[in-house]
C-alpha positions as CSV (number, residue, x, y, z in Angstrom):
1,X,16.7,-28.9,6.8
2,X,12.9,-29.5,7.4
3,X,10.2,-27.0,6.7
4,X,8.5,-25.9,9.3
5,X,11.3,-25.8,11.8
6,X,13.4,-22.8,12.9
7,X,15.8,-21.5,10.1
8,X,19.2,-20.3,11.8
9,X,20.6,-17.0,10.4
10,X,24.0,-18.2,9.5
11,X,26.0,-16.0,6.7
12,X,24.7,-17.6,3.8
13,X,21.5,-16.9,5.1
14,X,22.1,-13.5,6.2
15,X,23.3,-12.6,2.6
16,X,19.7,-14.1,1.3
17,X,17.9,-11.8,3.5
18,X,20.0,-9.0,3.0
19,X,19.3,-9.6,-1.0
20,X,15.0,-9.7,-0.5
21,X,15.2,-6.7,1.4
22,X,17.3,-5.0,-1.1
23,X,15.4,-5.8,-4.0
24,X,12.1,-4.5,-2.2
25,X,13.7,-1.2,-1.1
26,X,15.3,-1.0,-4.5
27,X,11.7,-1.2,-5.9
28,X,9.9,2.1,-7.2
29,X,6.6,1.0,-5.5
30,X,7.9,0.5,-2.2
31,X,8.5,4.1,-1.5
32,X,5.4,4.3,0.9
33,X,6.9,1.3,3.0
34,X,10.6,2.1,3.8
35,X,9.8,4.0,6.6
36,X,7.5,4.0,9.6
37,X,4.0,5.4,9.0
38,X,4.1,9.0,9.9
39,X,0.6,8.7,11.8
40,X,0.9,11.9,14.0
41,X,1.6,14.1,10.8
42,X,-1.0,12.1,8.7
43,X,-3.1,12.6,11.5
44,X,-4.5,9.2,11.8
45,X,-4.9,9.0,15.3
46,X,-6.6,5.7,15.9
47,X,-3.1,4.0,13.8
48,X,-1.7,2.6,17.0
49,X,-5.3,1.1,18.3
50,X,-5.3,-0.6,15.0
51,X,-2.1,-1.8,14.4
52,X,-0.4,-3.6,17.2
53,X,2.7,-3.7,15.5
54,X,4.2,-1.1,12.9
55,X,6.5,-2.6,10.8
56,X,8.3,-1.4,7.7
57,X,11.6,-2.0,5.0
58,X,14.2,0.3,7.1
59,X,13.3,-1.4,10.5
60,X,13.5,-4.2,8.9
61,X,17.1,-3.7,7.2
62,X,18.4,-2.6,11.2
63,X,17.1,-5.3,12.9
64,X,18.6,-7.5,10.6
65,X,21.9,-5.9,10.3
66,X,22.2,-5.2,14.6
67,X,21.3,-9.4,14.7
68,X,18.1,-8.7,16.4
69,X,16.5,-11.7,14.9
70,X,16.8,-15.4,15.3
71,X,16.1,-17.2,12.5
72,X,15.0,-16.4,9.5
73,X,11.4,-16.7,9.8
74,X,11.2,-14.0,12.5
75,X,12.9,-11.6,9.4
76,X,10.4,-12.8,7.1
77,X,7.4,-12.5,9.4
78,X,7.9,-8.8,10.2
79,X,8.0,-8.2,6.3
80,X,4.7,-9.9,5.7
81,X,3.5,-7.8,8.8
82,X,4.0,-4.8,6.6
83,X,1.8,-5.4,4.0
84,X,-0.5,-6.9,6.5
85,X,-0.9,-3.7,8.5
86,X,-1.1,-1.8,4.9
87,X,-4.6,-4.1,3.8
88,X,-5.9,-3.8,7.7
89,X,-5.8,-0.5,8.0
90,X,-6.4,1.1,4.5
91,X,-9.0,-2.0,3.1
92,X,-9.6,-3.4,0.2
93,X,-10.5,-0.7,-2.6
94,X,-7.0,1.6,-1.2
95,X,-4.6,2.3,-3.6
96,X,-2.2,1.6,-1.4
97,X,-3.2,-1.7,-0.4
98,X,-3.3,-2.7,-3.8
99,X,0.5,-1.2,-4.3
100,X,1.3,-3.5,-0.9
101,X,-0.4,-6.5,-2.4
102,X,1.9,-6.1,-6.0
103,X,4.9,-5.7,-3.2
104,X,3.5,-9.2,-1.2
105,X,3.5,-11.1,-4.3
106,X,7.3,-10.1,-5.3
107,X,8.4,-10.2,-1.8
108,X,7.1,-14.2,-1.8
109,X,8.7,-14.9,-5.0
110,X,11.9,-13.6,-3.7
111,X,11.6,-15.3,-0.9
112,X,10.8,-19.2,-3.3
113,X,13.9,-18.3,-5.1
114,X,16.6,-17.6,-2.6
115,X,15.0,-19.5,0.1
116,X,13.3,-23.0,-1.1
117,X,13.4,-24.7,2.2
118,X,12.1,-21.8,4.0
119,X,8.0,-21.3,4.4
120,X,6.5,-18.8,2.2
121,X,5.0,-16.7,4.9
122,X,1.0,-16.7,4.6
123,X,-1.4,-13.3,5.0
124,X,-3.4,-13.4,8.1
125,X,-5.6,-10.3,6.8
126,X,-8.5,-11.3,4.3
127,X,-9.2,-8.6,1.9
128,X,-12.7,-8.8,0.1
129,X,-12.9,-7.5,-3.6
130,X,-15.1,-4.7,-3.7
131,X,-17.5,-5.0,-6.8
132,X,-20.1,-2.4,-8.2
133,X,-22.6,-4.8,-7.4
134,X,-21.1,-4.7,-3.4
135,X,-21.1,-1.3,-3.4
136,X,-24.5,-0.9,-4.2
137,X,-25.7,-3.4,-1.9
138,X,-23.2,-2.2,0.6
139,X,-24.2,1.2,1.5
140,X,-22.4,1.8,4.7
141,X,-19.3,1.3,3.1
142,X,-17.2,4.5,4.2
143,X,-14.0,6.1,2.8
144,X,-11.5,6.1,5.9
145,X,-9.3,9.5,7.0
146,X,-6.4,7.7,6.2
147,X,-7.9,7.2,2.5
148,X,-8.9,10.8,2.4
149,X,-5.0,12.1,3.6
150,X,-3.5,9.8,0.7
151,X,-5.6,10.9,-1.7
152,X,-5.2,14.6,-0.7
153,X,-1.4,13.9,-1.1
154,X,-1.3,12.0,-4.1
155,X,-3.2,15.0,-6.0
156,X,-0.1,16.7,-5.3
157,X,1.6,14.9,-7.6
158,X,-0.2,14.5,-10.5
159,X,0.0,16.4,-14.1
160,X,-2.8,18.4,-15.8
161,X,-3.5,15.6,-17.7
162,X,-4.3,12.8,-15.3
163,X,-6.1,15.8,-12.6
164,X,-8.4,15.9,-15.6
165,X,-9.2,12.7,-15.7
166,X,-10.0,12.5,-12.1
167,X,-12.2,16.0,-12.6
168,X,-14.0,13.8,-14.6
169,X,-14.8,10.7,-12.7
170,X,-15.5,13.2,-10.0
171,X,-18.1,15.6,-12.2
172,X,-20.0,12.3,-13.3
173,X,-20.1,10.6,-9.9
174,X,-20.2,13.1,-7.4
175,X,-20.7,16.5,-8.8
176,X,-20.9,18.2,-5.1
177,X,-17.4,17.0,-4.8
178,X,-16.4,19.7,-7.4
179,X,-16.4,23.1,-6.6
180,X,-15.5,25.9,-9.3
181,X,-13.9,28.7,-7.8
182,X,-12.8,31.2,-10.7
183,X,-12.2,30.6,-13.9
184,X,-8.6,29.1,-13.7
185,X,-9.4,27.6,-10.5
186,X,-11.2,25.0,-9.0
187,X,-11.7,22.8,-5.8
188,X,-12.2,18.9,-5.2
189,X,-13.9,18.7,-1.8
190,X,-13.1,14.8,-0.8
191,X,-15.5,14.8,1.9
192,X,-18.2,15.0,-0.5
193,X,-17.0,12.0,-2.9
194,X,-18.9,8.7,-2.4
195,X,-17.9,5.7,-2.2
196,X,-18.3,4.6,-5.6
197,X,-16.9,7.6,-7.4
198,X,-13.6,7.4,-4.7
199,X,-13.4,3.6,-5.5
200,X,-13.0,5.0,-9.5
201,X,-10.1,7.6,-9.0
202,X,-8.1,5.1,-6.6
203,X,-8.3,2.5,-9.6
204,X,-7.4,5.3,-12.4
205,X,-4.5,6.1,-9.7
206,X,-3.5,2.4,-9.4
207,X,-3.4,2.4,-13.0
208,X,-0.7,5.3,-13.8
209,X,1.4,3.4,-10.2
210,X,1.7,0.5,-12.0
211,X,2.4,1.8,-15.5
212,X,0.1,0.0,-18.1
213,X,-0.9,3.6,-19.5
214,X,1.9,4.1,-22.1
215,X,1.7,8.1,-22.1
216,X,1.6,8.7,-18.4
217,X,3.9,11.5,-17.8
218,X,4.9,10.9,-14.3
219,X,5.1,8.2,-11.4
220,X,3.2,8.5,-9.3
């Protein structure tokens, strides 16, 4: 077998497919990525006009099983398509895309150890590293509705302790952003975090997703 040219799904192959997929659905960070992007109850409604082609895990793990592809390449290209679409429409400073790029670089290593004579498939999206010194020479550097939703969601599901933390970042960068509304209650308004301050809490976020604080008390 040459690289570059067609793989044909045969059983062995099959099996090696079946085996990436499962160990990326398996995966606690891939929970986002199973499914299809609810846009409509998200509401992002310019998802479709930005993606051309949703993609995610479960599709995935039918088309494979119902023999809609033709070689293995075609499997593997609509996999890298979903962390593609995740960095294109989220950019660079999204938790998100950050969880999707962790997924990227398992899903490649998977895909060097069960398939060697098979191309690693390549990113076509370019994600630039956002760096205090960009943000302050970027200044029309937006947080997208798709950012705010997430963020809105993932506040949800954090603990007293790490909503504290946040409170914090927030107060210090963006004080507008925090609202006090009794003394036991109080309310983040997202629309009024910058840039900067938002950039913060997603990396405090990514931190507690990917576990390297010892006493965080849930997963995010």
């Amino acid at each position: 077998m040459i690289k570059g040219t067609p793989t044909p799904i045969n059983k062995e192959e099959l099996k090696k497919l079946n085996q990436i997929l499962q160990q990326l659905i398996d995966s606690n960070d891939s929970l986002e990525f199973r499914q299809p992007v609810d846009y409509k109850t998200l509401g992002l409604h310019d998802y479709l006009s930005v993606i051309k082609k949703p993609m995610d895990l479960g599709t995935c793990e039918k088309k494979l099983q119902n023999s809609e592809y033709k070689c293995v390449e075609e499997c593997l290209d609509d996999i890298q398509s979903i962390w593609d679409n995740c960095k294109l429409y989220n950019g660079p400073s999204s938790w998100i895309t950050k969880l999707s790029e962790k997924l990227e670089k398992s899903f490649k290593k998977y895909v060097k150890n069960y398939l060697p004579l098979v191309n690693v498939p390549q990113s076509s999206i370019k994600i630039r590293k956002i760096t205090d010194e960009a943000v302050q020479e970027d200044t029309h550097l937006t947080i997208s509705h798709s950012e705010k939703v997430e963020f809105s969601n993932i506040l949800k599901q954090l603990n007293p302790d790490q909503i504290g933390a946040l409170v914090q970042i927030i107060q210090t960068g963006s004080p507008s952003a925090f609202v006090v509304v009794s003394k036991e209650r109080f309310q983040i308004i997202i629309d009024n975090i910058d840039f900067d301050t938002f950039t913060k809490c997603q990396n405090q976020i990514q931190t507690w997703m990917t576990g390297d604080e010892i006493n965080k008390k849930v997963k995010i």
